[in-house]
C-alpha positions as CSV (number, residue, x, y, z in Angstrom):
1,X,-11.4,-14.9,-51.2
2,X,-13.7,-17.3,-52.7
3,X,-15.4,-20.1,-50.8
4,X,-13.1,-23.6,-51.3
5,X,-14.2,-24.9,-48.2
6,X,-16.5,-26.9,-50.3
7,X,-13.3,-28.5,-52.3
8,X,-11.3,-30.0,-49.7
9,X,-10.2,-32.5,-48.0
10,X,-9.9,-35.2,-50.7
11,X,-8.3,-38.4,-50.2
12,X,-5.1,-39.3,-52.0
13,X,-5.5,-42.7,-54.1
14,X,-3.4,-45.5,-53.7
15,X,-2.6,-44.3,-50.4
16,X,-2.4,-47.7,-47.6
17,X,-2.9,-45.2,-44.6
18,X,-5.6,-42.5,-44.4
19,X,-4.3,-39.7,-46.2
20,X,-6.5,-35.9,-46.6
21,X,-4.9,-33.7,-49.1
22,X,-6.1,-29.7,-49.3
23,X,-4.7,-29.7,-52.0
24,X,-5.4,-31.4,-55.7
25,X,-3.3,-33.9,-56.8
26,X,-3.1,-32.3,-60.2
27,X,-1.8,-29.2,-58.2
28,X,1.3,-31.3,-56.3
29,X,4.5,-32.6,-57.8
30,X,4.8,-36.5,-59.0
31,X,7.5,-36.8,-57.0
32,X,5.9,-35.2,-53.7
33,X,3.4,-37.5,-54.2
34,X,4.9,-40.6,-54.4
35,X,7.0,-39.5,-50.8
36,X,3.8,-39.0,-49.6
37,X,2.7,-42.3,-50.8
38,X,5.5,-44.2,-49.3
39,X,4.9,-42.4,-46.1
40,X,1.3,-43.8,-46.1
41,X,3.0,-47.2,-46.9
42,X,4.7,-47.7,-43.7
43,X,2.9,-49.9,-41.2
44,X,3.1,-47.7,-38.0
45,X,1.7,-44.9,-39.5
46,X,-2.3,-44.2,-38.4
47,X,-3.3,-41.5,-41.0
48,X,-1.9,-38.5,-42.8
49,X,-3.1,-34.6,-43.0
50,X,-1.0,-33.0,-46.2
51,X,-1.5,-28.6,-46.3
52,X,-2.3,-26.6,-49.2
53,X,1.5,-25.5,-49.4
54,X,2.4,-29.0,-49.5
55,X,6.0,-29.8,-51.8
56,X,8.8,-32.4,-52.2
57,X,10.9,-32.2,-48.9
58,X,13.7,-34.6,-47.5
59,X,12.6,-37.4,-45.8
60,X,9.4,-36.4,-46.1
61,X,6.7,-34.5,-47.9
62,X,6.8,-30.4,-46.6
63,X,3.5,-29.8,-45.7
64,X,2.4,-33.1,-44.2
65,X,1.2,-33.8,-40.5
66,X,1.9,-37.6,-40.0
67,X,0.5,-39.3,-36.6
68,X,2.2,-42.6,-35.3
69,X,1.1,-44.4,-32.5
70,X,4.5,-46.2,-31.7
71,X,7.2,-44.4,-33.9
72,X,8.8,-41.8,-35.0
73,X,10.7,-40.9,-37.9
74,X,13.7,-38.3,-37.2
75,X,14.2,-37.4,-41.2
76,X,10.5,-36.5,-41.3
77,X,11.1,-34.0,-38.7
78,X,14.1,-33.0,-40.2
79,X,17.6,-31.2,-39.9
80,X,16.2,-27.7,-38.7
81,X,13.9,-29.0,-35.2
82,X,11.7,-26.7,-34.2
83,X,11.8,-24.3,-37.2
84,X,8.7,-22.3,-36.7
85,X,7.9,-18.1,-36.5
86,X,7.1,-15.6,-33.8
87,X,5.1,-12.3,-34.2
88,X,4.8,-8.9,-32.4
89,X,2.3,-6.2,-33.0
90,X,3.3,-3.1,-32.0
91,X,1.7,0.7,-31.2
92,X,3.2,2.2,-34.4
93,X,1.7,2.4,-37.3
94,X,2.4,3.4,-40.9
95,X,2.8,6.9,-40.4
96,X,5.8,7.0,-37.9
97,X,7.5,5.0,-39.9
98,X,11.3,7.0,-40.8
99,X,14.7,5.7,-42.5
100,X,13.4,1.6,-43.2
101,X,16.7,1.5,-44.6
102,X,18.8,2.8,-41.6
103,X,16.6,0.5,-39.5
104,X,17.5,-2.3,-41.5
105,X,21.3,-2.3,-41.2
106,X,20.6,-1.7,-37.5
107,X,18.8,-4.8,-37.6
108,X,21.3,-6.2,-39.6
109,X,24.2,-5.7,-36.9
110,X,22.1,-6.0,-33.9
111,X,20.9,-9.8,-35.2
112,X,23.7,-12.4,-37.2
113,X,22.7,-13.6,-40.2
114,X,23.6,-16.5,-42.5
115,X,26.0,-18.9,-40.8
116,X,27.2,-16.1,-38.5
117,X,26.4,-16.1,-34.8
118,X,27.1,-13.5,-31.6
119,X,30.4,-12.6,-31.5
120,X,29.4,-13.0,-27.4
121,X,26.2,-15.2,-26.2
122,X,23.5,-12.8,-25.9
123,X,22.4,-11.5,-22.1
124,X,19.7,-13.0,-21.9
125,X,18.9,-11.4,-18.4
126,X,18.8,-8.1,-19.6
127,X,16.0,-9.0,-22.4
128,X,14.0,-10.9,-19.3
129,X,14.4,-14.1,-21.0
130,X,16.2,-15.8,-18.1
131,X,13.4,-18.3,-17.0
132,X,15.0,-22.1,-16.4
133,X,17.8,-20.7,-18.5
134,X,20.4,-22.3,-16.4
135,X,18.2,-25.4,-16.4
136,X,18.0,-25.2,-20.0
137,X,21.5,-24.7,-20.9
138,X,22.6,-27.1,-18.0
139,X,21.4,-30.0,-20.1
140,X,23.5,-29.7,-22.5
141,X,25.9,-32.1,-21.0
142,X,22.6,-34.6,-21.4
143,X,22.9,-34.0,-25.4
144,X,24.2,-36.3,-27.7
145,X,28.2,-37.3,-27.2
146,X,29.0,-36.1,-30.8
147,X,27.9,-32.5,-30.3
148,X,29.6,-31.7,-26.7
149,X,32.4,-29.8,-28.5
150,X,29.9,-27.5,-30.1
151,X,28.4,-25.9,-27.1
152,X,30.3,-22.6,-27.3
153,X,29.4,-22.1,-30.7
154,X,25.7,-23.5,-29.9
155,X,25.6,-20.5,-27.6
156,X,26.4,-17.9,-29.7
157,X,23.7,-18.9,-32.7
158,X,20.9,-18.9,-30.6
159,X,19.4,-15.4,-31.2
160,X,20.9,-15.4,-34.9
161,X,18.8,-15.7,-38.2
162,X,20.4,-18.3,-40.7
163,X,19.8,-18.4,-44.2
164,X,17.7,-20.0,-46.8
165,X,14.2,-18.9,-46.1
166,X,14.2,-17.4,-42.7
167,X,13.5,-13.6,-42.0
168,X,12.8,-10.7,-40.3
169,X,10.1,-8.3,-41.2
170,X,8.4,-4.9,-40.4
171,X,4.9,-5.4,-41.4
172,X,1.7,-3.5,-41.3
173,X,-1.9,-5.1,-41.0
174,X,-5.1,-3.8,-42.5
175,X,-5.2,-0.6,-39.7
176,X,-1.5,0.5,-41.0
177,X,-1.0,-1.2,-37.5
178,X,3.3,-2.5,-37.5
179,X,3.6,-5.8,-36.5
180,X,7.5,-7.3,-36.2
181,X,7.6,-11.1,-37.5
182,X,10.4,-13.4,-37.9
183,X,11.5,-17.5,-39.0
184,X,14.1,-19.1,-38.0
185,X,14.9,-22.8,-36.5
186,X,17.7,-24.2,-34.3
187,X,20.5,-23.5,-36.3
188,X,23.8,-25.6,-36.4
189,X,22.8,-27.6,-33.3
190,X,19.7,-28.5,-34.2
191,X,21.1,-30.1,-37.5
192,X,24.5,-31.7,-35.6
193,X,21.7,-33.5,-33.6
194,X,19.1,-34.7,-36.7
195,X,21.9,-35.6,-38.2
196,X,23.2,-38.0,-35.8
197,X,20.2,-39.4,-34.7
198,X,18.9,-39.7,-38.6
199,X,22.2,-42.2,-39.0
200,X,21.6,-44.0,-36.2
201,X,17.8,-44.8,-37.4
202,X,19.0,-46.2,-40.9
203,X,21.4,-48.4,-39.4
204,X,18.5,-50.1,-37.0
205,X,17.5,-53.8,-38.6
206,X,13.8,-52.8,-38.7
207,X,14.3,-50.1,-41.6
208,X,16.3,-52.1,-43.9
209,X,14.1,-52.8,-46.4
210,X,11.7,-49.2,-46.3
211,X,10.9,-47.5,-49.9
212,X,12.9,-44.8,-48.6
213,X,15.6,-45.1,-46.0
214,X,15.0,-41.4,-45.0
215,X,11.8,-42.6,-43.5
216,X,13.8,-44.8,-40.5
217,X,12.2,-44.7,-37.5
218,X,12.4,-45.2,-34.0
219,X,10.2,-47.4,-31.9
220,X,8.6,-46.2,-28.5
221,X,10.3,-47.4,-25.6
222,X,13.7,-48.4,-26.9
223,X,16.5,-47.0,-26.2
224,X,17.4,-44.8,-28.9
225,X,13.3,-43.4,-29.3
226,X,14.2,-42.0,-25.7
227,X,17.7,-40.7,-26.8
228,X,15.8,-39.3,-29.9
229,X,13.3,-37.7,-28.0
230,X,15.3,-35.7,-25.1
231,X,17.7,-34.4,-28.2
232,X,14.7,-33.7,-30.0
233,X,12.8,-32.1,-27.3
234,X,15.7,-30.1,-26.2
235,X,16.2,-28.6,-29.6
236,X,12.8,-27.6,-30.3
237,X,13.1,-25.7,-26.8
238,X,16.7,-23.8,-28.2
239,X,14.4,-22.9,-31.1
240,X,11.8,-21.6,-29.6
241,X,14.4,-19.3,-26.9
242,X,16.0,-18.5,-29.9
243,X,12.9,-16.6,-31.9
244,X,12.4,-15.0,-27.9
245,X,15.7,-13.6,-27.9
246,X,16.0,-12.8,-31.8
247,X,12.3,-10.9,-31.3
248,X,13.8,-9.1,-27.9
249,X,16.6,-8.2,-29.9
250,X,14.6,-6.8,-33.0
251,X,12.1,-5.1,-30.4
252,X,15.1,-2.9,-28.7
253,X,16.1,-1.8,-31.9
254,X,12.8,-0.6,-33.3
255,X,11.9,1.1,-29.7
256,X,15.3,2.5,-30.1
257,X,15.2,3.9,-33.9
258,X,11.6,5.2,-32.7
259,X,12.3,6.7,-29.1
260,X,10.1,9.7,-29.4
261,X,7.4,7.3,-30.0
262,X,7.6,5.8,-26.6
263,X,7.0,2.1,-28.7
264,X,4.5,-0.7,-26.5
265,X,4.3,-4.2,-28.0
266,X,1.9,-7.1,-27.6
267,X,2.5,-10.2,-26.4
268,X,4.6,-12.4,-29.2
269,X,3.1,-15.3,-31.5
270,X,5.9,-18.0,-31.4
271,X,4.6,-21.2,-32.4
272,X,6.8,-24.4,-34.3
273,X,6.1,-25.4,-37.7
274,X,8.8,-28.1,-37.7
275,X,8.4,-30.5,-34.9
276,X,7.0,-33.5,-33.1
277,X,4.2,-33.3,-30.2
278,X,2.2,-35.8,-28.2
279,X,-1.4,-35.7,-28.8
280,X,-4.3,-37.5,-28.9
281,X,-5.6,-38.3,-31.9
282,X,-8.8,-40.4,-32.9
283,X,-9.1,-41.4,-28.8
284,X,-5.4,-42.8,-29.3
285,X,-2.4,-41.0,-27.6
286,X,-0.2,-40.4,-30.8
287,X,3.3,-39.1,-31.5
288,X,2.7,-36.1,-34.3
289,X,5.1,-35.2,-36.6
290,X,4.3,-31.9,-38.7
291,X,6.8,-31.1,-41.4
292,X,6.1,-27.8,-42.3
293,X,2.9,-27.7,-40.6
294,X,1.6,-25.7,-37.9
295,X,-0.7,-26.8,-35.3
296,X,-4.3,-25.1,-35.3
297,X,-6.4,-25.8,-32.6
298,X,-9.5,-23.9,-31.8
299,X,-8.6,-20.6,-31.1
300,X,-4.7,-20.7,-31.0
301,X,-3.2,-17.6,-33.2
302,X,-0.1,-18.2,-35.6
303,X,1.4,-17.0,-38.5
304,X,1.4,-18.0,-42.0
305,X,4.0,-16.5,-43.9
306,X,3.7,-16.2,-47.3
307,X,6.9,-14.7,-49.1
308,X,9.2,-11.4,-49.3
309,X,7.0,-9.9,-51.3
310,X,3.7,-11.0,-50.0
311,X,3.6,-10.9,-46.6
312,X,2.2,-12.8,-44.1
313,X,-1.5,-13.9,-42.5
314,X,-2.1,-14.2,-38.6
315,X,-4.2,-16.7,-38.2
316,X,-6.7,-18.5,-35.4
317,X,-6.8,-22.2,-35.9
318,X,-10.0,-23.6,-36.3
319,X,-9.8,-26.9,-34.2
320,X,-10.5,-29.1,-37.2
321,X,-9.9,-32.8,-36.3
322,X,-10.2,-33.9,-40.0
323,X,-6.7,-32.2,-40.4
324,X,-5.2,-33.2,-37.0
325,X,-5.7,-29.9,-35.9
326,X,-3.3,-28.2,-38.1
327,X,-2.7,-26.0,-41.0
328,X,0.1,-24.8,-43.8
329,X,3.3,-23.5,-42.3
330,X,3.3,-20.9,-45.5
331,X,2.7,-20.7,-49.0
332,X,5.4,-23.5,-49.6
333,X,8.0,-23.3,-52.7
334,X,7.1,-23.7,-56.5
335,X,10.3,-23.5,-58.1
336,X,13.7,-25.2,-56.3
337,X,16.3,-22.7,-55.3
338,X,18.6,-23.8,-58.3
339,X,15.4,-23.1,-60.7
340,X,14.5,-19.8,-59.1
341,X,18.3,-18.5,-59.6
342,X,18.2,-19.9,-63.3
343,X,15.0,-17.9,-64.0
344,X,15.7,-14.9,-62.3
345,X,19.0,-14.1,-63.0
346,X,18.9,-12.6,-66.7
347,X,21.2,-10.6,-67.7
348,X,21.6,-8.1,-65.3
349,X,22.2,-10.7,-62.3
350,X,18.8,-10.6,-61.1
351,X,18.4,-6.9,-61.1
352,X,15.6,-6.5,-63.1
353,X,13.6,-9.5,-61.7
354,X,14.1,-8.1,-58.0
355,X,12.8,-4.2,-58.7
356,X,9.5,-6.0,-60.3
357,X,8.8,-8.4,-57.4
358,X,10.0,-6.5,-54.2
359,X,8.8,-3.4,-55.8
360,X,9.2,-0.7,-52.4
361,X,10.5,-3.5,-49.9
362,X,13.5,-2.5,-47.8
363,X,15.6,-5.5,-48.1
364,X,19.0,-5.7,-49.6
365,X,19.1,-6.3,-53.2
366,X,22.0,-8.7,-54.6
367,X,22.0,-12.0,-56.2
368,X,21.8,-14.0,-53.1
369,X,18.1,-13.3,-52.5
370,X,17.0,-14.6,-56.5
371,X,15.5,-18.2,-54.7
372,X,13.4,-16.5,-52.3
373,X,11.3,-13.8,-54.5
374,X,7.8,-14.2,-54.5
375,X,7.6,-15.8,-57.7
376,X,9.7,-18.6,-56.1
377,X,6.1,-19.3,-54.1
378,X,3.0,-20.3,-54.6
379,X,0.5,-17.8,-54.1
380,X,-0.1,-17.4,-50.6
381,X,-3.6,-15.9,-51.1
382,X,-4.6,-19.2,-52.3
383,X,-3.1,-21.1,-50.0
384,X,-4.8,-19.3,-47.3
385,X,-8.0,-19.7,-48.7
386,X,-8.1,-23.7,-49.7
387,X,-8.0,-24.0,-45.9
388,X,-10.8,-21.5,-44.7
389,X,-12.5,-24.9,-42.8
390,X,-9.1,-24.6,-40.6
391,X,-8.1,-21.3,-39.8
392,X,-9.7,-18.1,-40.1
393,X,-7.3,-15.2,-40.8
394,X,-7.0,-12.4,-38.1
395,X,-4.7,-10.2,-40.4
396,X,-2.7,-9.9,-43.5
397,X,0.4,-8.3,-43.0
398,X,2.4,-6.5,-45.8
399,X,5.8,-6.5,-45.6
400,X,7.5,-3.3,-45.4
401,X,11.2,-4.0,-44.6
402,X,12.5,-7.4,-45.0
403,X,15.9,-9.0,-43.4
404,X,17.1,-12.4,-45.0
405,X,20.1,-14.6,-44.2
């Protein structure tokens, strides 16, 4: 990697609130910059960080860390709270590896994917994952009135995938070392909940007249911030048992497919990239939103993931207060999903186009994975490296087998 520490951050012009870009604005879409603009416009907002992965999202820019003293806005957070990614390194390595695509479709039946869930909420005793569960799950009756009907099937999702561009993945690292990674959010509940809340915030007087009505927010100490806020905090803890369960899940399976190997695993890497935190920021206790953003203080590991094709870096957050403490959440899309399936799908439906970009990858091979090849990315290579001043990478994984909703 070449040295770009040099290169960024640069401030984005005609922005009203303090905005740092690693990224060029030559390098970012018109219309990502303009929502990251109007974020900057709104008068609660203290200053903005926007990552090197940074694109056009709804409500507001992917790839942007914006700190509020006194509000929140629940469409910046978004519809999937507490989307993030865990991983696992494990004692195999490359050459015990047998039958990827056997292990897949164990995978596959042991974890639900798409908008499928367990057909039976998954015993979470048995995986040792039963810490303040019944606390946990006892607060559901605290949730939102408009989701109570959906606790059965709330239950049942967490420990499934989804769709779009969460995955699981057998990886190895630079000593043929396997590692086990996965992405995934709070499913169906966690959007019922945005949702909801999201209405309730363009409907308040204050954000009548906002450049965007997907940036309403919420004020500190009213009624519906602290309504917002248990929903929201509840989610992002469903998401983050989720991605425990789902990597238990995945781990019994692989120890399973390799029992001669008597299998050991690390502890897991399971951080957010979709959420909101209280931190203090500039001396000033802030509410911080990252939208596809992970946080990066000095010395925590995470995982950037880049795409099926190209893997993914562990990283160990640099602690750099210019960016809020945070970094990219992945290499971030370059073509939408209805561009990517144009592009890709020749004549062949996408045949061709997914033998030259997964190349060896175990991962099933239809039409439905066009949007998420590689070349749907930006490079995640460069990605990595425009933000050398705030992580350093521990590993880069290549992906071996991958599982997509």
């Amino acid at each position: 990697m070449s040295d770009t520490t040099h290169q960024f951050p640069v401030e984005l012009r005609g922005a009203k609130s303090p905005t740092l870009l690693w990224a060029h604005e030559h390098d970012i879409e018109q219309v990502a910059l303009q929502q990251l603009r109007n974020i900057a416009a709104l008068e609660w907002v203290h200053k903005l960080a926007v990552m090197p992965d940074v694109h056009f999202g709804k409500g507001a820019t992917v790839g942007s860390v914006i700190a509020m003293e006194q509000a929140i806005s629940p469409s910046a957070v978004g519809v999937d709270i507490g989307c993030g990614v865990s991983a696992v390194r494990t004692s195999l390595t490359v050459s015990d590896l047998h039958d990827l695509h056997g292990l897949r479709l164990k995978i596959e039946k042991a974890i639900p994917v798409g908008f499928n869930g367990h057909d039976t909420a998954v015993n979470v005793r048995r995986l040792g994952l039963d810490r303040g569960w019944d606390n946990f799950w006892g607060s559901f009756r605290d949730l939102h009135t408009g989701v109570q009907k959906l606790e059965g099937r709330a239950q049942a999702q967490l420990g499934s995938l989804g769709g779009g561009n969460h995955f699981i993945e057998v990886t190895s690292d630079s000593k043929d070392q396997i590692w086990l990674t996965l992405h995934s959010g709070s499913r169906n509940i966690g959007k019922e909940l945005a949702e909801r809340h999201i209405a309730i915030a363009k409907a308040l007087p204050h954000n009548q007249d906002l450049p965007d009505r997907d940036l309403a927010v919420f004020f500190r100490n009213t009624p519906e911030m602290k309504a917002y806020r248990h929903d929201l905090e509840w989610a992002q803890e469903f998401a983050l048992r989720s991605r425990a369960v789902m990597m238990g899940l995945f781990k019994e399976q692989v120890a399973k497919h390799f029992e001669a190997k008597g299998v050991t695993f690390d502890e897991p890497i399971n951080v957010h990239h979709n959420y909101v935190a209280e931190e203090e920021i500039d001396g000033r206790q802030m509410l911080v939103t990252r939208k596809g953003a992970i946080r990066a203080g000095g010395g925590e590991l995470a995982l950037i993931p880049g795409s099926m094709g190209t893997g993914s870096y562990v990283v160990r957050g640099l602690g750099n207060d210019l960016s809020m403490q945070s970094a990219s959440h992945g290499a971030g899309r370059r073509l939408s999903r209805n561009k990517a399936k144009d592009l890709f799908r020749g004549d062949d439906d996408g045949a061709s186009e997914i033998a030259r970009q997964l190349g060896t990858i175990e991962s099933r091979r239809d039409a439905g994975i066009l949007d998420e090849l590689p070349d749907s990315y930006k490079d995640i290579h460069s990605v990595i490296d425009a933000q050398s001043d705030l992580v350093e990478v521990v590993e880069h994984l290549q992906t071996l087998l991958c599982v997509k909703g």
